[in-house]
RODO-2510 file (C-alpha; in nm, 4 decimals, decimal comma):
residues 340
     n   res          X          Y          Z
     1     x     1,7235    -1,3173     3,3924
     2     x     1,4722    -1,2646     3,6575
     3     x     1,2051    -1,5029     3,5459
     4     x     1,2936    -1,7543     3,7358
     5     x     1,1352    -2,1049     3,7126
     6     x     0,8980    -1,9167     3,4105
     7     x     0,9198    -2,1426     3,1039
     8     x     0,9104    -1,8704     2,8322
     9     x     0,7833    -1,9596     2,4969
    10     x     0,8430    -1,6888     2,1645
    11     x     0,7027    -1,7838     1,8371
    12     x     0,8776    -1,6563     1,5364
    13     x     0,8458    -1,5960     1,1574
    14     x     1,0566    -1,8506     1,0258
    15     x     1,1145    -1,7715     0,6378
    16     x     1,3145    -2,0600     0,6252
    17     x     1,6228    -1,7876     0,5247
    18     x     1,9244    -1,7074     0,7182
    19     x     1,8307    -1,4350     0,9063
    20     x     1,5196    -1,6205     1,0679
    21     x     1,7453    -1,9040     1,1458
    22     x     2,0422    -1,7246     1,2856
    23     x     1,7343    -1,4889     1,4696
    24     x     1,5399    -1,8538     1,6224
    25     x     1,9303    -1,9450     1,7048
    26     x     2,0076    -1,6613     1,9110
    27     x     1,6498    -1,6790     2,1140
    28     x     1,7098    -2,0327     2,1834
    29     x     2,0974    -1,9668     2,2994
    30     x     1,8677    -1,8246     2,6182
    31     x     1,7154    -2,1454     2,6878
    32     x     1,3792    -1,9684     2,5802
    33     x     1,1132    -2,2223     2,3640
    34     x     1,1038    -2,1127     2,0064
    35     x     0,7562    -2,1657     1,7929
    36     x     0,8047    -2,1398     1,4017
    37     x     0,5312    -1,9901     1,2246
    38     x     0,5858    -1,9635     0,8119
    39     x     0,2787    -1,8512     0,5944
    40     x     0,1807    -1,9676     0,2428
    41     x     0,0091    -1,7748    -0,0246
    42     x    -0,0148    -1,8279    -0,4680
    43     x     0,3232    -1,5991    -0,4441
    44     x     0,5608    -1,7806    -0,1795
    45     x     0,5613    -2,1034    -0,0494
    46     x     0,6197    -2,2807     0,2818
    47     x     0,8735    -2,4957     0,1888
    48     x     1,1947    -2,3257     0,2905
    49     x     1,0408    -2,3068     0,6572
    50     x     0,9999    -2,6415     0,6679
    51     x     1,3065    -2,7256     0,5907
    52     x     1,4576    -2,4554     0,8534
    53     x     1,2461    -2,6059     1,1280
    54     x     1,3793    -2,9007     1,0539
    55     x     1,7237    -2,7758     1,0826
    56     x     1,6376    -2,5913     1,4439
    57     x     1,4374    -2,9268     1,5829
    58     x     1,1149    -2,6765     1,6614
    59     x     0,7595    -2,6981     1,6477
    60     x     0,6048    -2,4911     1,2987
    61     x     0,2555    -2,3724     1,2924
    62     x     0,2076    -2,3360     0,8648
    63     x    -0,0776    -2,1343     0,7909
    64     x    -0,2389    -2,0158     0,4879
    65     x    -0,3389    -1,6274     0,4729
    66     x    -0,4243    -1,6367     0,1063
    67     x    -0,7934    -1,4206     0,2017
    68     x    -0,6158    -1,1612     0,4121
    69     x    -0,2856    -1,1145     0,1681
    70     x    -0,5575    -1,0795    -0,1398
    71     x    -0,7253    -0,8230     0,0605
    72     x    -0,4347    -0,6513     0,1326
    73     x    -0,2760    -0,6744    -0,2041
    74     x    -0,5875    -0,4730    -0,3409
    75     x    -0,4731    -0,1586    -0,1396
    76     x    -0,1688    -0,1393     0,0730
    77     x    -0,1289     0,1367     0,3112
    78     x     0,2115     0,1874     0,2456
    79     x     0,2107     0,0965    -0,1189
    80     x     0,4518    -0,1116    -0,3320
    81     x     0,8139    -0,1526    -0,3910
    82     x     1,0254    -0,1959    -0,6889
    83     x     0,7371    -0,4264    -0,8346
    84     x     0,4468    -0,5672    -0,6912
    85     x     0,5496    -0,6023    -0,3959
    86     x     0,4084    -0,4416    -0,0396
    87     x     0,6550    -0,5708     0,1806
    88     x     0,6009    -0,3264     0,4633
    89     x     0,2050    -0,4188     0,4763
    90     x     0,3037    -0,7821     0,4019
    91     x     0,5105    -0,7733     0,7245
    92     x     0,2707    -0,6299     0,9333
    93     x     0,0289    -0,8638     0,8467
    94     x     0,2197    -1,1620     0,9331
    95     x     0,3155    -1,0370     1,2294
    96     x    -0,0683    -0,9794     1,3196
    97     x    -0,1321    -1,3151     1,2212
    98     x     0,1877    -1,4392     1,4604
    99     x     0,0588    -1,2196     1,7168
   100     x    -0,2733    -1,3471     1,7475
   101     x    -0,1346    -1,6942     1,7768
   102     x     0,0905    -1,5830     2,0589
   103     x    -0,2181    -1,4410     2,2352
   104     x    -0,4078    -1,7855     2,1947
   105     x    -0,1633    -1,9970     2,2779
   106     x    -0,0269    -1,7281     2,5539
   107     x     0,3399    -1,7368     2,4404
   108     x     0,5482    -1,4415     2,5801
   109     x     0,6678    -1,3031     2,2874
   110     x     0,7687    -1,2604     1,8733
   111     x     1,0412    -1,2432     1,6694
   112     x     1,1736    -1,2035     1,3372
   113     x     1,4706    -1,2049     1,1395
   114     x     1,5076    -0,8635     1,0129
   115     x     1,7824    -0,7038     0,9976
   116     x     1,8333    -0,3167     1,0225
   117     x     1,9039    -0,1482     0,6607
   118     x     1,9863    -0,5266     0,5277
   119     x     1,6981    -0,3797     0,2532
   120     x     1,7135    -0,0355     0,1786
   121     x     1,3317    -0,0062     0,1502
   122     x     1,1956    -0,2361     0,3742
   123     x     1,4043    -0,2522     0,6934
   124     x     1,5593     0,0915     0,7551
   125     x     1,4620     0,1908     1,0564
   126     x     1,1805     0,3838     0,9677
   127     x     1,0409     0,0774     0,7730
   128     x     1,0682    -0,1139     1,0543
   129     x     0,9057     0,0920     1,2751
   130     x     0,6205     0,1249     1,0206
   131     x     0,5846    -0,2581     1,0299
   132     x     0,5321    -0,2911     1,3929
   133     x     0,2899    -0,0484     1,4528
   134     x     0,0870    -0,1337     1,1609
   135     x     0,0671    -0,4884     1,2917
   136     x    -0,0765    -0,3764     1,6325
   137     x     0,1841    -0,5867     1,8596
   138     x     0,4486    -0,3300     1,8226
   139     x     0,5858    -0,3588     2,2233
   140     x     0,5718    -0,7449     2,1787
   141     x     0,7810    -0,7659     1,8443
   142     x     1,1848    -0,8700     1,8860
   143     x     1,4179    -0,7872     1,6186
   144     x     1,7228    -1,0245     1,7953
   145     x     2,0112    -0,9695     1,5205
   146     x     1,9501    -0,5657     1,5166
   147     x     1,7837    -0,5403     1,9080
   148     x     2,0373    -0,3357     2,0352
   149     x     1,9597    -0,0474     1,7750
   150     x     1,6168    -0,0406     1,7980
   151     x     1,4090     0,0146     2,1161
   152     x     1,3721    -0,1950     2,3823
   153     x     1,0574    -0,4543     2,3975
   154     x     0,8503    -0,5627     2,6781
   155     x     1,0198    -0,9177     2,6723
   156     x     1,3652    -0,6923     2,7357
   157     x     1,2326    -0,4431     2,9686
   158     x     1,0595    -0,7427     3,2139
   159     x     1,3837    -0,9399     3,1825
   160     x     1,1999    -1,2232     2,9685
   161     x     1,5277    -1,1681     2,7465
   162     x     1,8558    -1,0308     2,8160
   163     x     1,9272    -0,7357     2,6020
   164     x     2,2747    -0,7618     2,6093
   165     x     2,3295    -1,0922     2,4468
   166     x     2,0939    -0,9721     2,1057
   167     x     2,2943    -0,8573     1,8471
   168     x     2,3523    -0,5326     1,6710
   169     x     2,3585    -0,6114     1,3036
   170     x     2,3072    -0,3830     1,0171
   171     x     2,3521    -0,3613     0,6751
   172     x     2,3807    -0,5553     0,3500
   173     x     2,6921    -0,7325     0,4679
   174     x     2,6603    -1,1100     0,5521
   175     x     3,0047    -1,1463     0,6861
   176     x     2,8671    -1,1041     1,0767
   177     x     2,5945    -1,3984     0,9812
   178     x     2,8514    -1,6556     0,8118
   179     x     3,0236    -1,5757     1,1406
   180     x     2,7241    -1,6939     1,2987
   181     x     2,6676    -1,9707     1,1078
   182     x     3,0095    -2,1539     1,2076
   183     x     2,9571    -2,1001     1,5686
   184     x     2,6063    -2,2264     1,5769
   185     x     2,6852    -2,5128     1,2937
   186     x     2,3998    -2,4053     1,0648
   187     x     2,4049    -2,6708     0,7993
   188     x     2,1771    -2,5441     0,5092
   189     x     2,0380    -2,1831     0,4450
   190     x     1,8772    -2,1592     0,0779
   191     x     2,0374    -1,8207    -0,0799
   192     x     1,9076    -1,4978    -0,0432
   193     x     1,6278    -1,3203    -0,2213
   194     x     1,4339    -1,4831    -0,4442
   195     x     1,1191    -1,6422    -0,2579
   196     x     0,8110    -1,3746    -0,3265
   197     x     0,6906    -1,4096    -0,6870
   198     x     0,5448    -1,0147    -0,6256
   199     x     0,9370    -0,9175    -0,6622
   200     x     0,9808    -1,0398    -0,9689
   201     x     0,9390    -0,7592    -1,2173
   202     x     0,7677    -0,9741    -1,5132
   203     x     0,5045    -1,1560    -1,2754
   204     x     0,4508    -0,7914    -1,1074
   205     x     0,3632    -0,7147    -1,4831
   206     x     0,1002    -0,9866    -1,4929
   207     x    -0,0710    -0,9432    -1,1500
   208     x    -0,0811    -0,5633    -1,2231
   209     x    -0,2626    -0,6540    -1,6022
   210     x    -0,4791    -0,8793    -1,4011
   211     x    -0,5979    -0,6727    -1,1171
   212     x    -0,6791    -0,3724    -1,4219
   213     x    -0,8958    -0,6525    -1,6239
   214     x    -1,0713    -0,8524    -1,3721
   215     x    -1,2318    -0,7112    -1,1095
   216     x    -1,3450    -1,0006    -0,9327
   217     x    -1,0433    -1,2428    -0,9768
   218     x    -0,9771    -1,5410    -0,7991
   219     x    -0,6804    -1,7721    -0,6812
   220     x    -0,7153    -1,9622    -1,0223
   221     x    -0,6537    -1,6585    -1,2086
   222     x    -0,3235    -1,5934    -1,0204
   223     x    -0,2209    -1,9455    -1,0538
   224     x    -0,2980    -1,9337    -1,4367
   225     x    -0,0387    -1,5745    -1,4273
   226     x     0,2638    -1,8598    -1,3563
   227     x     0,1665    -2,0444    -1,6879
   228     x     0,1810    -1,9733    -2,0652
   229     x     0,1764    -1,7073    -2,2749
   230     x    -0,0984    -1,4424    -2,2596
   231     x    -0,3594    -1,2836    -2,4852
   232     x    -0,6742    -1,1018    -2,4403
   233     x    -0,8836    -1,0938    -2,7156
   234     x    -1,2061    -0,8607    -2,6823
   235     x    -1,1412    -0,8832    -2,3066
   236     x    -1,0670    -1,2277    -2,2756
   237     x    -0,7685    -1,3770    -2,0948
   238     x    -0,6289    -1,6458    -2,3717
   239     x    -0,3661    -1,8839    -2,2263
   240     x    -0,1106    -2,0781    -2,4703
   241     x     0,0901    -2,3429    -2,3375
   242     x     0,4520    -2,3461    -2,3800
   243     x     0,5197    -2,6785    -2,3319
   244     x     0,3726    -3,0559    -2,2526
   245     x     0,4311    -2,9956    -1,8730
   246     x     0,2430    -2,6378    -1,9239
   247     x    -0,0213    -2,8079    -2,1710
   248     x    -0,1112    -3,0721    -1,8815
   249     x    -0,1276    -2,7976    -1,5989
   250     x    -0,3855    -2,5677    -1,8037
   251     x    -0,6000    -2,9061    -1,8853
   252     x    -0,5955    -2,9846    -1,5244
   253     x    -0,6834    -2,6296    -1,4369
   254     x    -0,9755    -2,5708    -1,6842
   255     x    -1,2764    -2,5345    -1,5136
   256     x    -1,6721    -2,6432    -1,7278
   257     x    -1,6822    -2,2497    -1,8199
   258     x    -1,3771    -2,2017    -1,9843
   259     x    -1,3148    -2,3082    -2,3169
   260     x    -0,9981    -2,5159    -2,4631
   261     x    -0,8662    -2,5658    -2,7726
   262     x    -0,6191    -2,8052    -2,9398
   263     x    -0,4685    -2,8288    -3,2719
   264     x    -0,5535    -3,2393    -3,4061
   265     x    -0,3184    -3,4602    -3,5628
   266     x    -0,0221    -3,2162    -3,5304
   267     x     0,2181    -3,1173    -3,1864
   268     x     0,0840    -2,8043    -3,0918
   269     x     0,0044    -2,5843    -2,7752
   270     x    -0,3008    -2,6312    -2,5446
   271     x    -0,5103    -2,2462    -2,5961
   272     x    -0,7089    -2,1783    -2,2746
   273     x    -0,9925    -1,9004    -2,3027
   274     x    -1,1046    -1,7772    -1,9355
   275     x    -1,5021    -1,8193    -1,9748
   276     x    -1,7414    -1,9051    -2,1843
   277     x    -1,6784    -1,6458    -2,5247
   278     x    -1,8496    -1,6238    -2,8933
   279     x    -1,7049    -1,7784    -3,1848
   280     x    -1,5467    -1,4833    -3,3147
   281     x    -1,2876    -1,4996    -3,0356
   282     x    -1,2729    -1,8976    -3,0213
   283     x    -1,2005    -1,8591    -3,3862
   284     x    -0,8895    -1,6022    -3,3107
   285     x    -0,7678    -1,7964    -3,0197
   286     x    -0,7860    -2,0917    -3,2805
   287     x    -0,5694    -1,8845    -3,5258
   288     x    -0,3272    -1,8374    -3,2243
   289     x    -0,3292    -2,1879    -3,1489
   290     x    -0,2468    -2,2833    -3,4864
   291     x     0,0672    -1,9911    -3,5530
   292     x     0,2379    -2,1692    -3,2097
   293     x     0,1740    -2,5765    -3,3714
   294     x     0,4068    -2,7830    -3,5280
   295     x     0,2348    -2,6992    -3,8559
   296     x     0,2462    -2,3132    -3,8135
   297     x     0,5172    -2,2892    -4,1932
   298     x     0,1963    -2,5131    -4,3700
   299     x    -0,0444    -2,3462    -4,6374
   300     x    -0,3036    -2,4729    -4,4811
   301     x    -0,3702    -2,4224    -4,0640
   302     x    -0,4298    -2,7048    -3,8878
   303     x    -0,7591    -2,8385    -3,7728
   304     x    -0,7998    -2,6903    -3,3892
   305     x    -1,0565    -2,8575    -3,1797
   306     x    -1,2567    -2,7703    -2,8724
   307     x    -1,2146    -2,9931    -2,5862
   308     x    -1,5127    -3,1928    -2,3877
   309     x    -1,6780    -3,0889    -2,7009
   310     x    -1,7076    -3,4260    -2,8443
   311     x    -1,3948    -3,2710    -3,0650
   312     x    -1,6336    -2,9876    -3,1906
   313     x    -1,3737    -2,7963    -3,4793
   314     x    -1,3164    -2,4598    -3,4468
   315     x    -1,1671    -2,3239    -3,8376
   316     x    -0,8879    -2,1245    -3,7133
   317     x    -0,8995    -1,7313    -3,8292
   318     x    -0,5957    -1,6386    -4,0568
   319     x    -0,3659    -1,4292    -3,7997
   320     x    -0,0430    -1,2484    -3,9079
   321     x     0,2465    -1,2312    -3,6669
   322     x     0,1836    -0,8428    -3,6212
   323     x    -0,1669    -0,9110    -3,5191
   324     x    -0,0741    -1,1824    -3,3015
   325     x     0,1866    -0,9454    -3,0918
   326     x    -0,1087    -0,6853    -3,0958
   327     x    -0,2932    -0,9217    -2,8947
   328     x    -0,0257    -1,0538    -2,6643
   329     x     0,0181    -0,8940    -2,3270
   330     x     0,3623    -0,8042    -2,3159
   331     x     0,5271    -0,8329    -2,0008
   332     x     0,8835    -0,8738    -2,0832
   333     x     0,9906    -0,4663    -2,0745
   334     x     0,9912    -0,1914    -1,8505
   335     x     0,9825    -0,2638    -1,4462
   336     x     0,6857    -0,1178    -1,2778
   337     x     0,7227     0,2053    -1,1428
   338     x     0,9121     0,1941    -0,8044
   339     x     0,6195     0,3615    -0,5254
   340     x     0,8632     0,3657    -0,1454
***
């Protein structure tokens, strides 16, 4: 190796999928340290990292980039895919994030799992190469499962690494990873795809409604997109619970400016209203609130309340089904417009 007594440390993005694993698996096979890193935002959690460092026995940093993916979201350099999702920029900016870490901390080197032309759009080569130089730590990023078709690093070039034991997988086949997975005795591995909530076309749908409403949204407004059914009325987002579980959540969510309503005396949906609003619209939302109760089939609408209100009533407007689905932001048809 030529490093000697040099204990070398790499710090990886561990998505908690197989490729990261099988990638931390073939970095450790050369006795070199392996750091997991796995990153948090509203649209994908850390838990499947977890769980994969777990499985490798290795430190993992978890750290939130919320800010920075927001501020990236707004404009991506190298837009979105199929939905709402800018994986290329996304990369990048967790392997900034990673790389300033391995400057702190003075680790040698990074890795990640990708694997070249695995996705059509977001690891061809091109893609790839897009990714590292975008990041700014493009001759300190290691691709181990596709190294050998891709240019060498500085961790290969200085013999940190020996080049000839990475790998040189491509493509959308797994049948070179299960391979992998018996000889290093991989346990779990959570399925692929699945784990960014911006590549799901009917969420894409929501964000993309949100970010053309609101132009000074917050983290509460994206959690509120994974709840309910949706209205705007006059401008106004108007959230309907679908169920007790949902009902709870927007309760518990509700902050002193917004405005909730709840049919009395009869099961029925919670109605959210995003800000303070004028009776006309609290009486609509009411009307809503009262087509989605228990007693939606009676002559006579049920009696919805405002909540914290000291159970102030709110007469619910008359609202046909026709002007109800005027109202609702539909999100179940037509994918977004694919942009790589």
């Amino acid at each position: 190796m030529g490093h000697g007594k040099l204990k070398i440390i790499s710090i990886g993005l561990l998505s908690g999928g197989l490729d990261s694993i099988l990638a931390a698996k073939v970095i450790q096979e050369q006795g070199i340290e392996v750091i997991g890193i796995v990153f948090e935002t509203p649209f994908f959690s850390s838990q499947n990292g977890i769980k994969a460092a777990e499985e490798l026995g290795i430190k993992l940093i978890v750290k939130d980039i919320t800010p920075e993916h927001l501020a990236m979201l707004k404009n991506p350099k190298y837009g979105f895919g199929a939905n709402m999702n800018p994986c290329i920029d996304c990369h990048a900016l967790m392997v900034r994030e990673a790389g300033k870490i391995m400057e702190d901390e003075e680790y040698h080197f990074i890795f990640t799992g990708e694997v070249v032309n695995e996705r059509p759009m977001s690891q061809n080569k091109k893609a790839l190469k897009l990714v590292a130089n975008l990041s700014g730590y493009q001759d300190f990023l290691l691709r181990p499962l596709s190294a050998k078709l891709l240019p060498e690093t500085k961790a290969e070039k200085y013999g940190l690494i020996d080049r000839r034991r990475l790998l040189n997988i491509q493509g959308r086949s797994r049948k070179f990873q299960l391979d992998l997975v018996k000889k290093y005795g991989v346990k779990e591995f959570p399925t692929p795809g699945g784990g960014c909530l911006l590549t799901d076309p009917i969420f894409s749908k929501k964000l993309k409604e949100l970010f053309e409403n609101t132009e000074d949204y917050s983290i509460r407004d994206i959690e509120l997109l994974k709840l309910g059914r949706h209205f705007r009325i006059q401008g106004k987002k108007v959230i309907i619970g679908r169920n007790k579980e949902e009902n709870q959540k927007l309760k518990e969510i509700a902050t002193g400016k917004d405005v909730v309503l709840s049919a009395e005396h009869v099961p029925g949906p919670i109605a959210l209203i995003c800000d303070s609003v004028s009776k006309r619209i609290m009486k609509k939302a009411a009307g809503i609130c009262a087509r989605f109760s228990d007693a939606k089939n009676e002559k006579k609408p049920p009696v919805i309340y405002r909540l914290g209100k000291k159970n102030e009533e709110i007469n619910p407007e008359a609202i046909t089904q026709e002007k109800m689905d005027a109202l609702r932001i539909n999100f179940e048809t037509k994918v977004l417009k694919k942009d790589t």
